[in-house]
C-alpha positions in Angstrom: 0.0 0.0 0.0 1.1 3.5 -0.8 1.8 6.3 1.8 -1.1 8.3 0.3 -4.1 7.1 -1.7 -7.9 6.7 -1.4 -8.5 4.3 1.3 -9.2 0.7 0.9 -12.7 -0.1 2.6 -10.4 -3.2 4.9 -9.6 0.3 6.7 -12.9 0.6 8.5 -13.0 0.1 12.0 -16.3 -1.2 13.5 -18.8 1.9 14.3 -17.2 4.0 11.5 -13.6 4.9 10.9 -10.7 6.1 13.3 -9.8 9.5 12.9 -7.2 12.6 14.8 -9.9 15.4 14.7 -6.6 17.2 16.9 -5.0 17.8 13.7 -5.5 20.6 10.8 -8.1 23.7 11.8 -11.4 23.9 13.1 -14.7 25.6 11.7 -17.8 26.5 13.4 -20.0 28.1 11.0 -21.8 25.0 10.7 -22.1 24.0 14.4 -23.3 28.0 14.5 -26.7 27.3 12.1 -26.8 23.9 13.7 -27.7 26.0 16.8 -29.7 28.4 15.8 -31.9 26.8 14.0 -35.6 26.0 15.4 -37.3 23.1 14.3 -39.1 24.7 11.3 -36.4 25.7 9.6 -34.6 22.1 9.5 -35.2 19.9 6.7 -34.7 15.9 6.7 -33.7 16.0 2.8 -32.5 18.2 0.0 -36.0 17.1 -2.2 -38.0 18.2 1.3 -36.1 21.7 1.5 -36.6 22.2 -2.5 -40.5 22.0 -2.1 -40.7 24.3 0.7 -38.2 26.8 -1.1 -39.3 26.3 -4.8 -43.0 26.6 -3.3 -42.4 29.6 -1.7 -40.9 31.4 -4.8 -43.6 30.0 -7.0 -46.0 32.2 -4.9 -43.7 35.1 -5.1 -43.6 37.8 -7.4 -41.0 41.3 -8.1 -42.1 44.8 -9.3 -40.2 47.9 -9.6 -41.8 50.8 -8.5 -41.2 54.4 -7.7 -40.5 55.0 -3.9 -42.4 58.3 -4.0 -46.2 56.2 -5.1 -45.6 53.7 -2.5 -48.2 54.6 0.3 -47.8 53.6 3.8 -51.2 52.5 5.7 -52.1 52.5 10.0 -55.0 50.7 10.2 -57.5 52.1 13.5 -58.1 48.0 13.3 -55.0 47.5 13.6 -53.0 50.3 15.2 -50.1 48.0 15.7 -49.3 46.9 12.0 -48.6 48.7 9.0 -49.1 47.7 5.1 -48.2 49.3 2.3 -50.1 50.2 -1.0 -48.1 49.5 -3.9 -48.4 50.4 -7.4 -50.1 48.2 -9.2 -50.7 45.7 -6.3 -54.4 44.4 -5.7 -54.0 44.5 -1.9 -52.2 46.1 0.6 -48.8 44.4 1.7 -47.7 43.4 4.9 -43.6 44.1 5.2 -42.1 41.6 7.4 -39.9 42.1 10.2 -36.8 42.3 7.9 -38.7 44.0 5.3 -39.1 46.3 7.5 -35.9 46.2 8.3 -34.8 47.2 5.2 -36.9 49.8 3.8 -35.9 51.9 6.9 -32.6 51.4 5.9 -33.3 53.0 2.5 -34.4 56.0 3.6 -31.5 56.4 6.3 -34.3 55.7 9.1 -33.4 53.6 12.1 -35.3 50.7 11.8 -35.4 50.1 15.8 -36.5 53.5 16.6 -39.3 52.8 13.5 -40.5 49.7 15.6 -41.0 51.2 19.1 -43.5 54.0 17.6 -47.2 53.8 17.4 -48.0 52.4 13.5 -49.5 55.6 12.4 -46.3 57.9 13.6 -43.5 55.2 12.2 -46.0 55.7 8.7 -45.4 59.1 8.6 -41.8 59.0 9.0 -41.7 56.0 6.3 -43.5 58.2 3.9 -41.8 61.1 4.6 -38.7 59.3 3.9 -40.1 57.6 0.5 -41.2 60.5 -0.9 -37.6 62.1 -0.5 -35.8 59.3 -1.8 -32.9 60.2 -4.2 -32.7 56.7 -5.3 -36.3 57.1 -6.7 -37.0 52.9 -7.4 -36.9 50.4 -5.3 -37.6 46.5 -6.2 -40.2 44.6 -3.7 -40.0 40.8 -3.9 -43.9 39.7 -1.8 -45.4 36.3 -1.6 -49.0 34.9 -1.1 -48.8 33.1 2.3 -52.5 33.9 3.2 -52.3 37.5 3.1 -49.9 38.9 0.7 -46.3 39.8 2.3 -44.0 42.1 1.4 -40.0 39.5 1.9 -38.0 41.9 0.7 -37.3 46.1 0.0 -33.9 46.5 -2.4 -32.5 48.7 -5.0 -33.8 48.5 -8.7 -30.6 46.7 -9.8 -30.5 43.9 -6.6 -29.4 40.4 -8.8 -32.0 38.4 -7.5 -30.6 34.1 -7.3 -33.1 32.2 -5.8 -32.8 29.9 -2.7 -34.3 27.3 -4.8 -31.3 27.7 -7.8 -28.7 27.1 -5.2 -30.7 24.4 -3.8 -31.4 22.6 -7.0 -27.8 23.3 -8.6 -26.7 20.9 -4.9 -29.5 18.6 -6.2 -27.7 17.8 -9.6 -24.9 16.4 -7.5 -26.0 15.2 -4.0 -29.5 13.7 -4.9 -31.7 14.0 -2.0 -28.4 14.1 0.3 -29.5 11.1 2.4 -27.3 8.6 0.6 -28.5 8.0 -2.5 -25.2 9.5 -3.8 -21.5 9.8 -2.2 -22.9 13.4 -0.7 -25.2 13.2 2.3 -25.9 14.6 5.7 -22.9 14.3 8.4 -22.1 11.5 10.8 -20.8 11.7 14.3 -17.8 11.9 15.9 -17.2 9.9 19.4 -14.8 11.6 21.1 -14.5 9.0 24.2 -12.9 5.9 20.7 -12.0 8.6 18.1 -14.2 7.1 16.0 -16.5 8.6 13.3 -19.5 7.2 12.4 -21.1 8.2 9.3 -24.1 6.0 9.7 -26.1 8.4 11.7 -30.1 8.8 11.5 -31.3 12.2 9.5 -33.5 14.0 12.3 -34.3 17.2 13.1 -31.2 17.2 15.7 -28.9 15.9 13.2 -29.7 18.2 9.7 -27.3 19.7 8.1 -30.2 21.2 5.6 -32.0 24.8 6.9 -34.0 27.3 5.2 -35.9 30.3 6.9 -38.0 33.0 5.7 -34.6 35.0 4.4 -32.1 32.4 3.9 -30.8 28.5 2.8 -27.9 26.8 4.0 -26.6 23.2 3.5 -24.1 21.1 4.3 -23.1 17.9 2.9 -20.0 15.4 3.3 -19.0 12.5 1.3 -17.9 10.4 4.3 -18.6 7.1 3.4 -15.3 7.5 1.2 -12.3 8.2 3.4 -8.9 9.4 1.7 -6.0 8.4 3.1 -3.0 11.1 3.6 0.2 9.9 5.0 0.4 8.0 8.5 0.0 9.6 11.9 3.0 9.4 14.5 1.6 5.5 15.5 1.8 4.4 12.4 -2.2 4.3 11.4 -3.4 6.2 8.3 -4.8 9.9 8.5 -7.7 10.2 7.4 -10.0 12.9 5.5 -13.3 13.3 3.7 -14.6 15.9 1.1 -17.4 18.3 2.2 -18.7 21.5 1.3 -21.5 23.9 2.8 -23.2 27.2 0.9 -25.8 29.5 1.7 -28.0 32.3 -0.2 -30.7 34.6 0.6 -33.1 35.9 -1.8 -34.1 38.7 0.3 -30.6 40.6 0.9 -30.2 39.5 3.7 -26.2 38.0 2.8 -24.3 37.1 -0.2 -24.3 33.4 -2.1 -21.5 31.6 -1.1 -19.7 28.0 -1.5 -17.2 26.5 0.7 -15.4 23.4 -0.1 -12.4 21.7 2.0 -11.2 18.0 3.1 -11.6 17.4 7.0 -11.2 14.6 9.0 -14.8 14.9 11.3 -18.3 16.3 12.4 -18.9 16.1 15.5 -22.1 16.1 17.9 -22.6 19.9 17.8 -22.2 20.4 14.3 -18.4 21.8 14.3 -15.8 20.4 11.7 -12.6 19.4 12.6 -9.3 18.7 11.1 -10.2 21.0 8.1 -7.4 21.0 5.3 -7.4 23.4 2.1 -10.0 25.5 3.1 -11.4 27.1 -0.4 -14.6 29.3 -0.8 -16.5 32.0 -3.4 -19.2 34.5 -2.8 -21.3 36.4 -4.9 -22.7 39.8 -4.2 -26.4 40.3 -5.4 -25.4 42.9 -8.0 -26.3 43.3 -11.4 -25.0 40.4 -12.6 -25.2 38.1 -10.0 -27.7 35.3 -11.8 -25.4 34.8 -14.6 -22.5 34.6 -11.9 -23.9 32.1 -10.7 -24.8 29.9 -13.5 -21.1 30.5 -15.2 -18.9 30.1 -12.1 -20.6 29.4 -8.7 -22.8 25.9 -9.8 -19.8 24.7 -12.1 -17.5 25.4 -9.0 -19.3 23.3 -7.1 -19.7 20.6 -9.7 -16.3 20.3 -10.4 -15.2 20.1 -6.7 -17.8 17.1 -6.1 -17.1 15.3 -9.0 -13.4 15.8 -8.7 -10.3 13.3 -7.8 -9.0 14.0 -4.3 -5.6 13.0 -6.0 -4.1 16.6 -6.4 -5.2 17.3 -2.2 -3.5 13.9 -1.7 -0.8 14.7 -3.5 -0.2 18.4 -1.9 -0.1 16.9 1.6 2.6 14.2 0.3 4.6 17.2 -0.7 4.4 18.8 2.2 5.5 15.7 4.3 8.2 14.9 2.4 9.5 18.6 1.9 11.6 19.2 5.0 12.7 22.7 5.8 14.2 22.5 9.3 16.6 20.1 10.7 17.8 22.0 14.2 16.3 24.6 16.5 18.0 27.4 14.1 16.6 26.6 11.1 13.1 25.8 12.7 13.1 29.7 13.8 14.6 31.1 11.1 11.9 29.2 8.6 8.9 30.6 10.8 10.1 34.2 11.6 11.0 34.3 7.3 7.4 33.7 6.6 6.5 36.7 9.2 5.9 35.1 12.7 7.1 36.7 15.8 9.5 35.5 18.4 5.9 34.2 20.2 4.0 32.7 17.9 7.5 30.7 16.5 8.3 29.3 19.9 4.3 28.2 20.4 4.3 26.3 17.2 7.5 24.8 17.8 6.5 24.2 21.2 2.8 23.0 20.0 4.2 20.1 17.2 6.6 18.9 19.8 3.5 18.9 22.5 1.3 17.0 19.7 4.0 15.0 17.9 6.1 13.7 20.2 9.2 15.7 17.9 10.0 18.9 16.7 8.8 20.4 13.0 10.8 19.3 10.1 8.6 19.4 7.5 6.2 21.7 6.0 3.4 20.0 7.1 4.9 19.8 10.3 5.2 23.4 10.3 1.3 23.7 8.7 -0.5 21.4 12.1 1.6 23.4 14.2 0.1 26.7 13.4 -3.4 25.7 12.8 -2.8 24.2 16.2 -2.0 27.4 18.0 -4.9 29.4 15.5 -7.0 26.7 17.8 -6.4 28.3 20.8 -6.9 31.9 19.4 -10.4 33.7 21.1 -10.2 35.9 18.8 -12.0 34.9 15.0 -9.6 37.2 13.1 -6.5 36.5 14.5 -7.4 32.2 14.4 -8.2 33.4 10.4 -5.1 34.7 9.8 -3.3 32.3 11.4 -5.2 29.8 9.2 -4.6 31.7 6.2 -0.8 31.7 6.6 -0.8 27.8 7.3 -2.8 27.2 3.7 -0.5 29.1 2.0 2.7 27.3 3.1 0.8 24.2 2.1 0.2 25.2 -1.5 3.3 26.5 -1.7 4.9 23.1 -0.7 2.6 21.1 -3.3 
């Protein structure tokens, strides 16, 4: 057997497969929507969450309309709630809370000081602030769910991709993402055996598949397909699996965005661990931001799931088997070369020899050292940077 190649399925353990989640960075932007989520906005599969999503647009509907012939409405029936009367609309619309949220914000009104008035005195500031605004359009996206809502308040050129697009582009490649293809919902890491199980029941607890009323997110891993990188200090193989998350909102509320990487495990709470060549692409909802998406963002994402994990494979052989550092001197003069301090040279030395039983020789070496010690930082940007600086030695090395 090679030092590095897809693993052999005679690796498995019983219960799953025995990984060092200790090694290579951490990310918690998963474990984050994980907890946030109430029980509405988790889905059990990709075909459930593309119903609910592709329903909702298909009520939907956009208009452009001057800012200055929007009317804002206090009911005396209703002295709590406003609705708007838009140009040719049929009925009054109710905004939404971020709605709301955001038509403030095009007028330069604070939305929070907006939401503690009476109805009829936050109207009248609303339509004093329409009837003054430079920008003159303004796009509405509203949807029929019993009464007709108002989702969403942007500018006239706002590029509009669809929840359902992203979600249906993830489709093309993950099925329903319970297992009918290599890309599914996480397992479980047991951190008493090491041990990750990728054979874990899709609940409600365990989803990796949201959507709310101004956003998607998803998160799929082929785990059922370890890759084998190198050995770890007692000899057993290290190993890795592909995943990627991505997220949209059709409202404004943030960008489209794709994240792929290799890590070595999910655990209970959602976080991933041992995360190696970190990649990811946004798009802004501007002008252009459909045809963005159809020409880079879905192809992207294509490509990375139908890909060989041979050139990742082959970047971490590299980076074993390029040794930079062979005393204390040249261990410290490689790290403070590539812009570490004093500090943060003596922690990574000091953190590989903690870990690995040795000092750093290698780039990789060098690499787990510092996304060791980013580990530790409280602080997101300074645990980012660190990160950043560990990737690029990597792809340097490869």
């Amino acid at each position: 057997m090679t030092e590095v190649q897809v693993l052999e399925t005679s690796r498995e353990v019983a219960g799953g497969y025995r990984v060092d989640a200790n090694r290579g960075g951490v990310i918690g932007r998963v474990s984050s929507e994980w907890f946030s989520r109430p029980a509405d906005e988790r889905f059990l599969s990709l075909s459930e969450l593309y119903g609910a999503v592709r329903g909702r647009s298909d009520r939907s509907r956009t208009r452009t309309v001057e800012s200055a012939a929007i009317r804002v409405e206090a009911s005396r029936e209703a002295p709590d709630r406003l609705t708007l009367a838009l140009p040719g609309a049929e009925a009054p619309v109710a905004p939404t809370h971020w709605s709301f949220g955001q038509l403030a914000g095009l007028i330069g009104a604070p939305a929070a000081y907006l939401r503690q008035l009476p109805a009829p005195l936050a109207g009248i500031n609303l339509q004093h602030g329409l009837l003054s605004h430079r920008a003159e359009q303004v796009k509405t996206l509203e949807v029929e769910e019993g009464r007709v809502e108002l989702r969403a308040v942007t500018g006239p050129d706002y590029g509009r991709i669809y929840d359902h697009e992203l979600v249906d582009a993830v489709r093309r490649i993950a099925g329903n993402g319970t297992g009918d293809t290599r890309w599914k919902v996480p397992g479980v890491l047991d951190w008493s055996t090491g041990i990750y199980n990728p054979r874990v029941d899709i609940t409600k607890d365990t989803t990796t598949l949201y959507a709310s009323d101004r956003d998607v997110f998803l998160f799929l891993v082929d785990d059922l397909n370890p890759i084998e990188a190198g050995r770890l200090p007692d000899g057993s193989p290290d190993l890795f699996f592909r995943g990627f998350y991505c997220w949209n909102s059709e409202v404004g509320a943030k960008t489209l965005g794709i994240a792929s990487f290799y890590l070595r495990a999910v655990c209970q709470n959602r976080n991933l661990w041992g995360v190696e060549d970190f990649e990811e692409i946004t798009i802004r909802h501007s002008k252009y931001a459909a045809s963005r998406f159809a020409h880079q963002a879905a192809p992207a994402l294509e490509r990375f799931a139908n890909s060989s994990p041979m050139p990742f494979v082959n970047g971490i052989r590299a980076a074993r088997e390029r040794i930079v550092a062979r005393n204390d001197e040249d261990r410290t003069e490689f790290l403070r070369r590539k812009g570490f301090s004093k500090a943060e040279t003596q922690k990574v030395i000091d953190t590989v020899l903690a870990e690995e039983g040795r000092k750093p020789e290698s780039i990789f070496d060098f690499v787990q050292g510092i996304t060791a010690v980013a580990r530790d930082k409280p602080h997101q940007d300074a645990r980012l940077d660190l990160e950043a600086r560990a990737k690029k030695l990597l792809d340097r090395a490869a």
